[in-house]
C-alpha positions in Angstrom: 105.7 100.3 104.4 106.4 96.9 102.4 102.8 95.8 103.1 101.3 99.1 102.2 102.9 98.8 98.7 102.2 95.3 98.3 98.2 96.2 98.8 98.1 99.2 97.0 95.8 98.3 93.7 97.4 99.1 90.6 96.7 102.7 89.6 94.2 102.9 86.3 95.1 106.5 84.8 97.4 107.0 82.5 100.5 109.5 83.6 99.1 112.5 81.5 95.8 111.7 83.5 97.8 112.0 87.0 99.4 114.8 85.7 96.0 116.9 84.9 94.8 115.7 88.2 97.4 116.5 90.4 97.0 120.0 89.0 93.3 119.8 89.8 93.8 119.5 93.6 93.1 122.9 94.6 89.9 123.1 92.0 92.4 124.8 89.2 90.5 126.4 86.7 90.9 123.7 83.4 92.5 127.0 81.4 95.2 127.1 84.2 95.3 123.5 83.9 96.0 123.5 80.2 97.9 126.8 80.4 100.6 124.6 82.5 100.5 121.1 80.5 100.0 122.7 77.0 97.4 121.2 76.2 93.7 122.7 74.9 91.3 123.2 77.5 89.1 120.4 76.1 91.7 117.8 76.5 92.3 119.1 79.9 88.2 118.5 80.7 88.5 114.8 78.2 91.0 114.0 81.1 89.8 114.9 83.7 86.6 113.2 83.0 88.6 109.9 81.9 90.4 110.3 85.7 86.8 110.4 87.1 85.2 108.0 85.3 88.0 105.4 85.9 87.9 105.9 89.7 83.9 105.7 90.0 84.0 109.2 91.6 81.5 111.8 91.0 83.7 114.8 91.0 87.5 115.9 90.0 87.9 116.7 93.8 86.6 113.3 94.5 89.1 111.8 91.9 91.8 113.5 93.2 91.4 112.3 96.8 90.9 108.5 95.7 93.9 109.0 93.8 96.0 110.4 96.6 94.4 107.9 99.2 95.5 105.1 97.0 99.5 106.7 97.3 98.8 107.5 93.1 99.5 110.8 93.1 
């Protein structure tokens, strides 16, 4: 478990980014999404797009799964 930890890259999202992604797991709709973190349903999207972007994936499910593989979320 040591090793593991000690490999694991740093994560690149920001904790709000996490958040709105974590939330995204199950393919959320973005107004459930911002109906649970407060926030507008564009700055849901703006995240979830800076959560994609960051991890090179080509979808929010994608995203998601790279962050969970990677012990991020």
């Amino acid at each position: 478990m040591a090793a593991d930890a000690l490999t694991t890259p740093p994560c690149p999202l920001t904790p709000r980014e996490l958040e709105v992604l974590r939330l995204a797991e199950y393919d959320t709709p973005v107004a459930v999404i911002a109906r649970k973190t407060h926030l507008s349903a564009g700055t849901v999207r703006n995240h979830l797009s800076a959560a994609v972007a960051k991890l090179g994936a080509t979808s929010r499910s994608e995203a998601y799964l790279t962050a969970h593989d990677n012990g991020w979320l």
